[in-house]
C-alpha positions as CSV (number, residue, x, y, z in Angstrom):
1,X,26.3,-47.8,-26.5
2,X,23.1,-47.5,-24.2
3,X,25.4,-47.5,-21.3
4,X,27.2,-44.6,-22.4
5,X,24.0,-42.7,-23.5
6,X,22.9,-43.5,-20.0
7,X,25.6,-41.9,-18.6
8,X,25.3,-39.3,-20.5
9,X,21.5,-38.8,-19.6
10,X,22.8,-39.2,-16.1
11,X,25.0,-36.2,-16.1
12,X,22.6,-34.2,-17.7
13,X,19.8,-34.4,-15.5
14,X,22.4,-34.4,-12.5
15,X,24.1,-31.4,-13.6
16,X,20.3,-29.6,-14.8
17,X,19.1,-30.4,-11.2
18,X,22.7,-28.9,-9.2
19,X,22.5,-25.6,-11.4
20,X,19.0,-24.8,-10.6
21,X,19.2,-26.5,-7.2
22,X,21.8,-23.3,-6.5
23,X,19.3,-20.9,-8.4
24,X,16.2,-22.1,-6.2
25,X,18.1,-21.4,-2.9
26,X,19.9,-18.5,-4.2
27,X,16.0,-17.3,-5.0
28,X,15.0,-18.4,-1.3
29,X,17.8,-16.6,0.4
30,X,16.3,-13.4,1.4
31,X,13.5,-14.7,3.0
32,X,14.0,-17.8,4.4
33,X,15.8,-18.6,7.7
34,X,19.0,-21.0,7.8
35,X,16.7,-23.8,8.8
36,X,14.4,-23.4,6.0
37,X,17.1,-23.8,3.5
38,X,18.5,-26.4,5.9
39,X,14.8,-28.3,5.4
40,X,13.9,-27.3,1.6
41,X,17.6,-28.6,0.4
42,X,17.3,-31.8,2.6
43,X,14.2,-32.9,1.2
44,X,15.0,-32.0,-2.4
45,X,17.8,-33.9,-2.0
46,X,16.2,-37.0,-0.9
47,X,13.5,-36.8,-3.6
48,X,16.3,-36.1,-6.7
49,X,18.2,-39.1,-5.2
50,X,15.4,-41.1,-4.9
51,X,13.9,-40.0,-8.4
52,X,17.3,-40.6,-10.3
53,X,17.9,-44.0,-8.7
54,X,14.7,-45.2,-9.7
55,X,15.1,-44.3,-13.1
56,X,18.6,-45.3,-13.3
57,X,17.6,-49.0,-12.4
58,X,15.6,-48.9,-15.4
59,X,18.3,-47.7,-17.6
60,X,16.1,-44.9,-19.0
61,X,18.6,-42.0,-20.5
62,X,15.9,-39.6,-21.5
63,X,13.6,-40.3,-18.7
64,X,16.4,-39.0,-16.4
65,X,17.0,-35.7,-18.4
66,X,13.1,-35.3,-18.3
67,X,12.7,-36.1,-14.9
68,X,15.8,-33.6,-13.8
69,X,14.2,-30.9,-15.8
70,X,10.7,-31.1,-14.8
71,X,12.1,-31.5,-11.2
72,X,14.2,-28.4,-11.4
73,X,11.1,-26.7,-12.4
74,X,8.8,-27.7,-9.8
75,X,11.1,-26.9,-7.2
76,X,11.7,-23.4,-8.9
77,X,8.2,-22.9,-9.0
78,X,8.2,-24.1,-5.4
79,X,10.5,-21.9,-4.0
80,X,9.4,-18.8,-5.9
81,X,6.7,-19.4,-4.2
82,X,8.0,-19.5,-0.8
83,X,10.2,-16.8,-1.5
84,X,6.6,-14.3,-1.3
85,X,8.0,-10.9,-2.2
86,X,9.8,-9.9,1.1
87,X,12.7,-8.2,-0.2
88,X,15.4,-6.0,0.9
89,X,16.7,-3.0,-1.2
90,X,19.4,-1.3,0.1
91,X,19.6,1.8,-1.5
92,X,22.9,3.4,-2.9
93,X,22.7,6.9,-1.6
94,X,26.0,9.3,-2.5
95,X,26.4,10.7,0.6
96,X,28.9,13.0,-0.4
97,X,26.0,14.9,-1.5
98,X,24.6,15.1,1.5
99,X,23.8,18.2,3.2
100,X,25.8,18.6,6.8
101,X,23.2,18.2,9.8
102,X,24.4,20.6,12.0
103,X,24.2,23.5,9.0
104,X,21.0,22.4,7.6
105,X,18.3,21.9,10.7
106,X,17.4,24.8,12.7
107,X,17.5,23.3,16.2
108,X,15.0,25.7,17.5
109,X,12.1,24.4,15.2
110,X,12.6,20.8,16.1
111,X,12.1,21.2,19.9
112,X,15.2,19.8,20.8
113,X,18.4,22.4,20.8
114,X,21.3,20.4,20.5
115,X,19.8,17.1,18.9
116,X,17.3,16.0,16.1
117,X,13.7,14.7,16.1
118,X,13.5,10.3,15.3
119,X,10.1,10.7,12.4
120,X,7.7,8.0,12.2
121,X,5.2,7.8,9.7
122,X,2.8,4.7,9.7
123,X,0.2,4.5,6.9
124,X,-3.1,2.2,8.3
125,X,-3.2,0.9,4.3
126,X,-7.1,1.0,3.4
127,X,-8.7,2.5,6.9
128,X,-11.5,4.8,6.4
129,X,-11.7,7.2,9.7
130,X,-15.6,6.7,10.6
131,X,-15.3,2.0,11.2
132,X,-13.0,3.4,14.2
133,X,-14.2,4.1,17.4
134,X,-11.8,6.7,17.9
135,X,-13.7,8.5,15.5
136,X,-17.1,7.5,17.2
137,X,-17.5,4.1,15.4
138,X,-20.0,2.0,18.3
139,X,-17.7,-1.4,17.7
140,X,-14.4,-1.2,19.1
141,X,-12.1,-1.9,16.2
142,X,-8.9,0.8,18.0
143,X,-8.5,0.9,21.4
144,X,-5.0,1.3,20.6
145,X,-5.5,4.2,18.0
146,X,-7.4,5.7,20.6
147,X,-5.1,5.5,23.5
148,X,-2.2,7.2,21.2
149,X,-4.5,10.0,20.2
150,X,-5.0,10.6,23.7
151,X,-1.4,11.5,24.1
152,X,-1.2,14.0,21.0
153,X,-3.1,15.7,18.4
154,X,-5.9,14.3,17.0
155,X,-7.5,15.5,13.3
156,X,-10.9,14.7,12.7
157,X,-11.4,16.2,9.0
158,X,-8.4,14.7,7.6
159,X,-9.1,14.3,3.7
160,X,-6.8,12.2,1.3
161,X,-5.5,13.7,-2.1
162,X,-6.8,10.7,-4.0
163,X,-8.6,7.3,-3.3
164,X,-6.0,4.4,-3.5
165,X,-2.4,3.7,-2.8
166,X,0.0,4.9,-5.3
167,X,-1.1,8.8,-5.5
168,X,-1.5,9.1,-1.7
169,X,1.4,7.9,-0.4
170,X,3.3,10.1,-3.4
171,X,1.2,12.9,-2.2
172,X,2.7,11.7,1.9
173,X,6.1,12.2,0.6
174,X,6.2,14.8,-1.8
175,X,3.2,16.9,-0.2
176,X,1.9,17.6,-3.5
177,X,-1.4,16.7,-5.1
178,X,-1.5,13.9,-7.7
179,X,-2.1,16.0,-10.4
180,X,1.5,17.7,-9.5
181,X,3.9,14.8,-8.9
182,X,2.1,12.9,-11.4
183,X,2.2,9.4,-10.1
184,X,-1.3,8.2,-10.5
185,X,-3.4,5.3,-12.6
186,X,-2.2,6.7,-15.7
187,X,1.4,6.8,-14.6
188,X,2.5,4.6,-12.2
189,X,5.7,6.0,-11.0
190,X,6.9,8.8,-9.3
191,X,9.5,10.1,-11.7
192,X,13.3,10.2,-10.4
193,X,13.3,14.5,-10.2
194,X,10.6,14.4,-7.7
195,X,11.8,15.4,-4.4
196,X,10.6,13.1,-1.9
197,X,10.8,13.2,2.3
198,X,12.9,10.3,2.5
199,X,16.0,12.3,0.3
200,X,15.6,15.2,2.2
201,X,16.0,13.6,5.4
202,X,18.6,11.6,4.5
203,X,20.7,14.7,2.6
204,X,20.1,16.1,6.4
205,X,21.7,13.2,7.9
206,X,19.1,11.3,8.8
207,X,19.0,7.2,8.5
208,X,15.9,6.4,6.4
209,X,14.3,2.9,6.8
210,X,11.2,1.8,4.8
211,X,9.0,-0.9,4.9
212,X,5.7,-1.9,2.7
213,X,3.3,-4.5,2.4
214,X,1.3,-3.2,-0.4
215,X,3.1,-3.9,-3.4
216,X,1.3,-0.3,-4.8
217,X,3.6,1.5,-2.3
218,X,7.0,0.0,-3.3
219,X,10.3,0.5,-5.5
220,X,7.8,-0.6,-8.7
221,X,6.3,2.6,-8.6
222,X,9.8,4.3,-7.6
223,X,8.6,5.5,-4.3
224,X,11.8,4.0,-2.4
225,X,13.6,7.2,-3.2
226,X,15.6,8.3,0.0
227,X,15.7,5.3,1.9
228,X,18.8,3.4,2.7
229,X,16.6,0.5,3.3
230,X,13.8,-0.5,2.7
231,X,11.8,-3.5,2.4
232,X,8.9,-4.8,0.7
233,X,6.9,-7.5,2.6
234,X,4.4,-8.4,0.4
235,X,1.9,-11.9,1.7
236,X,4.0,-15.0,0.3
237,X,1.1,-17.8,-0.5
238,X,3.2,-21.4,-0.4
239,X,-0.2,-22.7,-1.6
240,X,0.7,-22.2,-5.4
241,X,4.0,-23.8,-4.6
242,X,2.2,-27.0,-2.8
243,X,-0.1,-27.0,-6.0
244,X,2.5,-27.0,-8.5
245,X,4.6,-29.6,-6.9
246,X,1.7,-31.9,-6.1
247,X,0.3,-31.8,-10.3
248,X,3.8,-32.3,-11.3
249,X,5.5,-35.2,-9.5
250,X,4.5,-38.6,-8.5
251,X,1.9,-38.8,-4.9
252,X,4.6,-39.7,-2.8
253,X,7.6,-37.3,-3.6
254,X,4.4,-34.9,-4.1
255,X,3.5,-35.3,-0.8
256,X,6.6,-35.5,1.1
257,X,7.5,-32.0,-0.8
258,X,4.2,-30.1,-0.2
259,X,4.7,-31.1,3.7
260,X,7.9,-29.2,3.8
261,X,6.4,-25.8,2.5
262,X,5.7,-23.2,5.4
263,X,2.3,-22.3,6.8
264,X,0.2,-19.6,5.2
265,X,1.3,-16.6,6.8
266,X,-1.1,-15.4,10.1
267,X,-1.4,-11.6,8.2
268,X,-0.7,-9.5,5.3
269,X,2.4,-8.4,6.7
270,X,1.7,-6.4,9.7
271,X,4.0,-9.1,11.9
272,X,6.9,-9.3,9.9
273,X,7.5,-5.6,9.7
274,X,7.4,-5.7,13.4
275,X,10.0,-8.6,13.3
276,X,12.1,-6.7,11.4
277,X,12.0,-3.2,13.1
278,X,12.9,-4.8,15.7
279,X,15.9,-6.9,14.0
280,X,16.7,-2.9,13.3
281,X,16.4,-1.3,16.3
282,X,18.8,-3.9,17.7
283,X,21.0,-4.1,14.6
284,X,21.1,0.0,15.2
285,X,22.0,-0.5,18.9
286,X,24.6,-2.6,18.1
287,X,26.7,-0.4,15.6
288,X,26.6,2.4,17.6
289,X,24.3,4.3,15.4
290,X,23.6,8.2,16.4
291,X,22.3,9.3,13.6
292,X,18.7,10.4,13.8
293,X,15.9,8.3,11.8
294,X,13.3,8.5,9.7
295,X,10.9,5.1,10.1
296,X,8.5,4.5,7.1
297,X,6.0,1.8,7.4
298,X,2.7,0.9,5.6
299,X,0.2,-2.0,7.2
300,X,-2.3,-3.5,5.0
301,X,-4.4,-6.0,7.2
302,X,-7.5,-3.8,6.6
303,X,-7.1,-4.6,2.6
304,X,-9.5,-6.8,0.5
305,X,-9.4,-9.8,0.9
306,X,-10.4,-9.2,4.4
307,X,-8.3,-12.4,6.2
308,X,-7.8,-11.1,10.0
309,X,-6.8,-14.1,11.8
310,X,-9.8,-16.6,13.3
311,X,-10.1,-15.3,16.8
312,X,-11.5,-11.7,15.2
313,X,-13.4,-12.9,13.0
314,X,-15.1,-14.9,15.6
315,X,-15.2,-11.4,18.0
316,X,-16.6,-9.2,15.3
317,X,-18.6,-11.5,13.2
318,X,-22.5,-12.5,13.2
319,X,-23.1,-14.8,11.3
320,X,-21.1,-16.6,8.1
321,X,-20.9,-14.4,5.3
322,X,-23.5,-15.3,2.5
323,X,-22.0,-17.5,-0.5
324,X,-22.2,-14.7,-3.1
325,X,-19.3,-12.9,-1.0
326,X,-17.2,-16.4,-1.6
327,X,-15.3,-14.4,-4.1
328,X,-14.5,-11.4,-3.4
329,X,-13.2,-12.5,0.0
330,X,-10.8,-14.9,-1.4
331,X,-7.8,-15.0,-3.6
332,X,-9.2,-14.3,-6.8
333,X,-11.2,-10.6,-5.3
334,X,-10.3,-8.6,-7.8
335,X,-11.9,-10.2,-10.5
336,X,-14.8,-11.1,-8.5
337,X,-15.0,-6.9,-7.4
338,X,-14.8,-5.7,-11.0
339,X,-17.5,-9.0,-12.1
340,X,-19.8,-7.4,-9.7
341,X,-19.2,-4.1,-10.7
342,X,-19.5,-4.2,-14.8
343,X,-23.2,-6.8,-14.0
344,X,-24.4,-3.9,-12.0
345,X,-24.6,-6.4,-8.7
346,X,-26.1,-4.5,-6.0
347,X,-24.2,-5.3,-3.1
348,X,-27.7,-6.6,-0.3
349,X,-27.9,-5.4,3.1
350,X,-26.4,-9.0,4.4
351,X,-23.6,-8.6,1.9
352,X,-22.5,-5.1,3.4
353,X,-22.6,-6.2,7.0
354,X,-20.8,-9.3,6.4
355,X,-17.8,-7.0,4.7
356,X,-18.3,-4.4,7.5
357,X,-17.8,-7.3,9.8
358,X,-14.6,-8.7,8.1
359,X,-13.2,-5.5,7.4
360,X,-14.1,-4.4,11.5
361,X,-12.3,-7.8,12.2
362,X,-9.0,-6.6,9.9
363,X,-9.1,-3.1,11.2
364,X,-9.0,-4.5,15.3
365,X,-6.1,-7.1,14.5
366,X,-4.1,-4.0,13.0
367,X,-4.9,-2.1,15.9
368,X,-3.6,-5.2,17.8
369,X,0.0,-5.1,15.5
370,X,0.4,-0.7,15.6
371,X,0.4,-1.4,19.3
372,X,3.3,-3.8,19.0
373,X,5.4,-1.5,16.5
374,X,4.7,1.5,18.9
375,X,6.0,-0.8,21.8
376,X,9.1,-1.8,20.1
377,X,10.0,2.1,19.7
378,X,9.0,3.5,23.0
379,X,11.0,0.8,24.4
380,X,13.6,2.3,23.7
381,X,13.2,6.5,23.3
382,X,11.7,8.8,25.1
383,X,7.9,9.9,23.6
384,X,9.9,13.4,23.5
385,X,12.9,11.9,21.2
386,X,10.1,10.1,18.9
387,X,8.0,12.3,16.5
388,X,5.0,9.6,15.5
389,X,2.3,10.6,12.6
390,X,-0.2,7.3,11.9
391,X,-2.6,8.1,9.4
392,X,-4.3,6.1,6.4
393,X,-3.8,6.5,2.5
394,X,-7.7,6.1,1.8
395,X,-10.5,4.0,3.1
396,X,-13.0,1.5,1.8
397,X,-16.3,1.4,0.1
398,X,-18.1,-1.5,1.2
399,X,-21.1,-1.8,-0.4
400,X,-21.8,2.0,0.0
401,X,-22.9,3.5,-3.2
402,X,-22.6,0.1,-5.3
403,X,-19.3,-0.2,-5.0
404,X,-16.9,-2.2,-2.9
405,X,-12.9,-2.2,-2.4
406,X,-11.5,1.8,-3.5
407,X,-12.1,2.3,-7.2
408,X,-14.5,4.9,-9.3
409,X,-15.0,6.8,-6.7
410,X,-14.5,10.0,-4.5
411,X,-17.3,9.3,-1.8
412,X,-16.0,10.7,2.1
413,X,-15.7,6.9,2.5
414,X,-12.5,6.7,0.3
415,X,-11.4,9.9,1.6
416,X,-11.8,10.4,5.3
417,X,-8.7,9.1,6.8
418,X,-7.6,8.7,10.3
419,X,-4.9,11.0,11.5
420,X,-2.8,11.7,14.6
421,X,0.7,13.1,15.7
422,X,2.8,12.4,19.1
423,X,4.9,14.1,19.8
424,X,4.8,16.3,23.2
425,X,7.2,18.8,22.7
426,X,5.1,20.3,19.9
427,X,1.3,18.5,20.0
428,X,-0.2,19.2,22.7
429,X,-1.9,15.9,24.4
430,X,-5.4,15.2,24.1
431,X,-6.2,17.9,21.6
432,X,-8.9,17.1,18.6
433,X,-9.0,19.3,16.0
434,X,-12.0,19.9,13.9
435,X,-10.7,22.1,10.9
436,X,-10.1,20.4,7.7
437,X,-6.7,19.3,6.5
438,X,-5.0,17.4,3.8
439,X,-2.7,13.9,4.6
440,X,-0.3,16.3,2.1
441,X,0.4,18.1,5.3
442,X,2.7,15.4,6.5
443,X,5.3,16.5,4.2
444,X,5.8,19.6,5.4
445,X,5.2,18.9,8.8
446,X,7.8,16.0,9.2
447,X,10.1,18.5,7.7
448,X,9.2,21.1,9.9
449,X,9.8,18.6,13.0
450,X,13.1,17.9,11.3
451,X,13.7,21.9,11.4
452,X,14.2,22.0,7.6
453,X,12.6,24.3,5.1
454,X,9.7,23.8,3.1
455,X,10.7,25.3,-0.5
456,X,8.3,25.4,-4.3
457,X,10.2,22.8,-6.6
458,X,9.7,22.7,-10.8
459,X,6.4,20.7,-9.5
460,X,4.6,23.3,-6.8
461,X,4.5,24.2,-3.6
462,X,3.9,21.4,-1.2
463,X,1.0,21.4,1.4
464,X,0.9,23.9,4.6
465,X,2.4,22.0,7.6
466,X,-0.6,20.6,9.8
467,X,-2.3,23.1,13.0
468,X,-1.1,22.0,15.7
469,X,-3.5,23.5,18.8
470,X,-7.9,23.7,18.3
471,X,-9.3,26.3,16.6
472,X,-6.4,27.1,14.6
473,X,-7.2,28.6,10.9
474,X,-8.6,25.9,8.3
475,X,-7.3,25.3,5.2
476,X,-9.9,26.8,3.0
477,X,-10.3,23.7,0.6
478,X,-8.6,20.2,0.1
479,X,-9.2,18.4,-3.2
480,X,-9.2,14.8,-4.1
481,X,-8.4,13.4,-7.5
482,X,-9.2,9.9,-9.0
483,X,-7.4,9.2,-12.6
484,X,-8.3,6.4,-15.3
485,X,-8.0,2.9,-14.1
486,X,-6.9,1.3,-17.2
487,X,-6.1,-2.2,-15.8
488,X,-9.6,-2.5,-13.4
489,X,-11.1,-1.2,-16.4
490,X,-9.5,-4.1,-18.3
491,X,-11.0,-6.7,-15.5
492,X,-14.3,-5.4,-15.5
493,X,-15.1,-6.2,-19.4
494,X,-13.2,-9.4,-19.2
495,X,-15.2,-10.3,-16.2
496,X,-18.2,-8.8,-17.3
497,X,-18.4,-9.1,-21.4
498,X,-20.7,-6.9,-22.6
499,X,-21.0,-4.9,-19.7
500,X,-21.0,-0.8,-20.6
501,X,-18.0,0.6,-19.4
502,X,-18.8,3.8,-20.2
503,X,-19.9,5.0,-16.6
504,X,-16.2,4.2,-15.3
505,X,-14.3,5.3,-18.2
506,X,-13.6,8.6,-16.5
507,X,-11.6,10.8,-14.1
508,X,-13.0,12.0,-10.9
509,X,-12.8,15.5,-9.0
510,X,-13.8,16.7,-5.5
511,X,-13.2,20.0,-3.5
512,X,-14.4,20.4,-0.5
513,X,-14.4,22.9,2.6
514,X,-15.8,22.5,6.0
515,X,-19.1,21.9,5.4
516,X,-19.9,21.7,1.4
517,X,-18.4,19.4,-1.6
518,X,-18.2,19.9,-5.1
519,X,-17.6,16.2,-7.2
520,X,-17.2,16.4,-11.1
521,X,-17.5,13.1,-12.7
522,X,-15.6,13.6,-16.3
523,X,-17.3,16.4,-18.0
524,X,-20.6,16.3,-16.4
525,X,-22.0,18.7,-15.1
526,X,-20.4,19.2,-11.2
527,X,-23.1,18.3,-8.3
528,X,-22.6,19.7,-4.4
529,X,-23.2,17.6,-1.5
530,X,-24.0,19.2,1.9
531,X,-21.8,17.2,4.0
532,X,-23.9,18.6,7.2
533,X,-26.8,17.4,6.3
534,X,-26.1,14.6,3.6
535,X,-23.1,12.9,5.5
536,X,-23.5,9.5,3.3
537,X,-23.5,11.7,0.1
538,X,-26.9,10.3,-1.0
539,X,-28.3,13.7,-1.9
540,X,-26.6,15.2,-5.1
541,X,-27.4,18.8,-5.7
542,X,-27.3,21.2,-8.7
543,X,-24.6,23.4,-8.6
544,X,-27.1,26.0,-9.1
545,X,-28.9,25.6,-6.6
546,X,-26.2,26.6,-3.6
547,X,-24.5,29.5,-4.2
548,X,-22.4,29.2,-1.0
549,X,-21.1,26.2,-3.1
550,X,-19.6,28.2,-6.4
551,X,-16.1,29.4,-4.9
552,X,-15.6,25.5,-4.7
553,X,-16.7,25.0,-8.2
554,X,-14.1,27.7,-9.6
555,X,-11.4,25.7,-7.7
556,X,-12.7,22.4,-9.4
557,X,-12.3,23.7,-12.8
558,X,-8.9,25.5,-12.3
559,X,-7.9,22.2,-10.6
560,X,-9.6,20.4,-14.1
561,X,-7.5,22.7,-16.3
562,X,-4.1,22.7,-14.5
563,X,-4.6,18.5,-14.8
564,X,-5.2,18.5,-18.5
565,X,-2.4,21.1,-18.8
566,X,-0.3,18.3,-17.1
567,X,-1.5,15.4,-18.7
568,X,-1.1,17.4,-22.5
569,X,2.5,18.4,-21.3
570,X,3.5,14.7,-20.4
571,X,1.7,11.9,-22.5
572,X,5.4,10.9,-23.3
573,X,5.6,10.2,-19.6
574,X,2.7,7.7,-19.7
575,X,2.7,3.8,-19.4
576,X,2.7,2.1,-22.7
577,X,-0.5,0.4,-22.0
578,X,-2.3,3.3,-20.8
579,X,-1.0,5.5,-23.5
580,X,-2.5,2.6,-26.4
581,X,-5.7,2.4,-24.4
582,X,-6.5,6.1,-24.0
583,X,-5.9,6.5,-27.9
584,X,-8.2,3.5,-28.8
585,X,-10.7,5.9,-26.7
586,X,-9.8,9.0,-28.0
587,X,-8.3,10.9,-24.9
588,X,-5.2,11.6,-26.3
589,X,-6.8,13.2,-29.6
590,X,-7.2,17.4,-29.4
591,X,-10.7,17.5,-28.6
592,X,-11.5,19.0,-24.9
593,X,-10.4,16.7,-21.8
594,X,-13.5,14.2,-21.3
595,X,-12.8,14.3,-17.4
């Protein structure tokens, strides 16, 4: 009898261990290479083999079920971990829909009779415009940057529609303002009837690749619309898989397990979407393709937690950051940033340059990786058969006014961005321009490169396209928008009990011009900040007192009401979460819009 229940106990951990065994490389699959798999599966088998005969000496049934189960987890756990997030989705585009090429594209708007313009659009994730010395920075944090502005159009008032990740890069491929395609903080997804770059291209015939390593920019938030492929490259962090295995098995199989997890990865990201534009580029080669293509890619070394690799820390750094920084430059920032924040923690004058230092650090090792992606394409077209845009979705507060990371907040730090198009059949080389303009341009100017029409949808009219020669007419206004954020809201009382919320609990609105900006902060009253004279925005002033200043508070409140209008018109479309929280708080009652 306790043979056979041995048996039995046998051929249930055995069979517990094969199924998930299949699962954990099924799980690995996408990102590992053959050898990977080759080494996980070798040493897993080893360890089962060596865990069952142990047990099976001692004639323990339910020991060997146990053991098979808690295995198969572990190694589940383990290979999750290894797995990261780098993922392909291809998308399943009808292309019977599609609009024919030759029909749609007027060949005299793309510079090229006879063929079509390869886009590129590369979003510098988290880079504010003034830490590079393109833009005059003294440390020299893009070299790069600045040798490709040299060979096209440089903007140095470009202004982002909203301070963080998910509105801006819907803004980038809808060229509509947050308020207008809706994907924001309170609703975070760009519905499925917004029409987006990437459709349109394609519909035109173009092949649409995407690739992301900020999790904010990815198919979660439905922003994949359009792209055939496209893949998200988000940081895999084996050091939750070597902690998991080594508290749940015995030190020796702990130990020869942990060995055989992978090295933390150099970057966030920046290197493998190289690796695998370039797996394209050749993959493309080799079918033959002739299709034009849209390229897609966000880079997110210049993100908290600032990790460039060693060597530039050690070029930009001076001096180890103080302790007190211990957390938000590790892996548990975010709850260290929103800690900070809901104390009140002023951020000391050695605490800001030892994030200016790290961040300086990310920004130069990007430069270093944008210079390795542009290679990869100009090794293989013409600069007149590539049209490149590189810009940034926002930049960074880092310690400036209190506040670090890109939360609560419409400050020129957040939304000063970096911008530059090559492409010399169009942009002239070595041209700055000085007049204000709005990332939201990019829409409309890919399009334009692509010779297709910019056209109103059910949401608005996108953005002008971008000027393209100095001294061209300004835009007469750009306007930022910052929406509740429910879930750092959330962190900040948990890491902070008692801490007031209050101050945060709002929305944020900014219009500015060329020289003047108007900031309402919920439904106080607006302030203007002479961006001439107060660059660092440290000098609010009554509205009152600068009449120059009131056309830009009459777009503020029309921009206010249109927004409520929207958010009244679509509380159905908000996340379940948000939609609880903002009626604990009274925002979705009928009294007046507090911001």
């Amino acid at each position: 009898m306790a043979r056979s229940s041995d048996a039995i106990g046998l051929s249930i951990g055995l069979a517990a261990l094969t199924a998930v065994g299949i699962a954990t490389l099924r799980l690995m699959l996408p990102a590992w290479s053959g050898t990977g798999h080759a080494l996980l599966a070798l040493v897993g088998a080893v360890a089962t083999c060596w865990v069952l005969l142990w047990l099976a000496r001692r004639s323990v049934a339910v020991g060997i079920s146990a053991a098979g189960l808690i295995l198969a987890l572990v190694l589940a756990l383990g290979a999750r971990s290894l797995r990261g997030q780098i993922v392909e989705r291809v998308t399943q585009i009808d292309r019977s829909a599609g609009i024919d090429l030759a029909s749609a594209v007027d060949p005299a708007a793309t510079g090229q009779p006879g063929r079509s313009t390869n886009l590129v659009l590369i979003v510098l994730d988290t880079v504010r415009a003034d830490h590079l010395s393109t833009y005059g920075y003294p440390r020299p944090t893009s070299p790069f940057f600045s040798q490709l502005a040299e060979q096209g159009v440089l903007y140095e008032r470009a202004i982002s529609p909203a301070p963080w990740t998910l509105p801006a890069h819907a803004s980038l491929f809808t060229g509509l303002p947050p308020s207008q395609h809706g994907a924001t903080s309170e609703h975070k997804r760009l519905d499925d009837d917004a029409v987006t770059l990437g459709e349109l291209l394609h519909d035109a015939g173009y092949e649409t690749l995407g690739l992301t390593s900020n999790s904010s920019a990815s198919s979660a938030h439905n922003l994949h619309q359009g792209f055939e492929r496209f893949y998200e490259v988000f940081r895999p962090d084996p050091s939750v898989g070597a902690r998991a295995i080594r508290r749940g098995l015995p030190g020796p199989l702990a130990r020869t397990l942990a060995r055989s997890l992978p090295a933390r990865p150099a970057d966030k990201g920046a290197s493998e979407v190289n690796r695998l534009v370039s797996h394209w580029l050749d993959e493309r080669s080799e079918r033959g393709e002739t299709r034009p293509f849209f390229l897609f890619a966000n880079l997110l070394e210049a993100h908290l937690p600032y990790d460039p690799p060693e060597a530039f820390r050690e070029r930009f750094g001076r001096g180890p950051p103080p302790a007190s920084l211990k957390g938000l430059l590790g892996r548990h920032w975010f709850r260290a940033l929103f800690g900070r924040i809901g104390r009140g923690d002023v951020f000391t004058a050695d605490e800001q340059r030892a994030l200016a230092d790290r961040y300086d650090a990310a920004i130069a090792y990007q430069d270093e990786q944008l210079a390795e992606l542009i290679a990869l394409l100009d090794a293989r077209f013409d600069a007149e058969d590539l049209a490149i845009v590189v810009t940034s979705d926002h930049g960074e507060n880092l310690g400036e006014h209190g506040l670090a990371d890109h939360v609560f907040s419409v400050h020129q730090t957040l939304l000063h961005v970096p911008l530059l198009v090559r492409y010399p059949l169009q942009f002239p080389a070595g041209v700055r321009i000085e007049s204000l303009v709005s990332t939201a341009s990019i829409y409309a100017t890919l399009l334009e490169l692509a010779g297709l029409p910019t056209t109103e949808g059910e949401r608005g009219r996108p953005a002008e396209p971008l000027p393209r020669v100095a001294g061209a007419e300004a835009v007469p206004f750009v306007v930022s928008e910052e929406h509740l954020r429910m879930q750092e809201l959330a962190t900040l009382v948990a890491e902070a009990p008692g801490a007031h919320a209050g101050p945060w609990l709002t929305r944020f609105l900014a219009v500015q011009d060329q020289h003047r900006k108007v900031v309402q902060v919920g439904d106080r009253e607006p302030v203007v900040f002479d961006l001439d004279l107060d660059p660092g925005e440290l000098k609010p002033l009554p509205l009152e007192s600068r009449e120059d200043a009131r056309s830009l508070a009459a777009v503020l409140e029309k921009r206010r009401l249109e927004a409520h209008a929207t958010r009244e018109g679509a509380v159905g479309n908000l996340d379940d979460a948000t939609r609880e929280s903002l009626e604990a708080l009274g925002y979705l009652d009928d009294s007046p819009p507090g911001g």
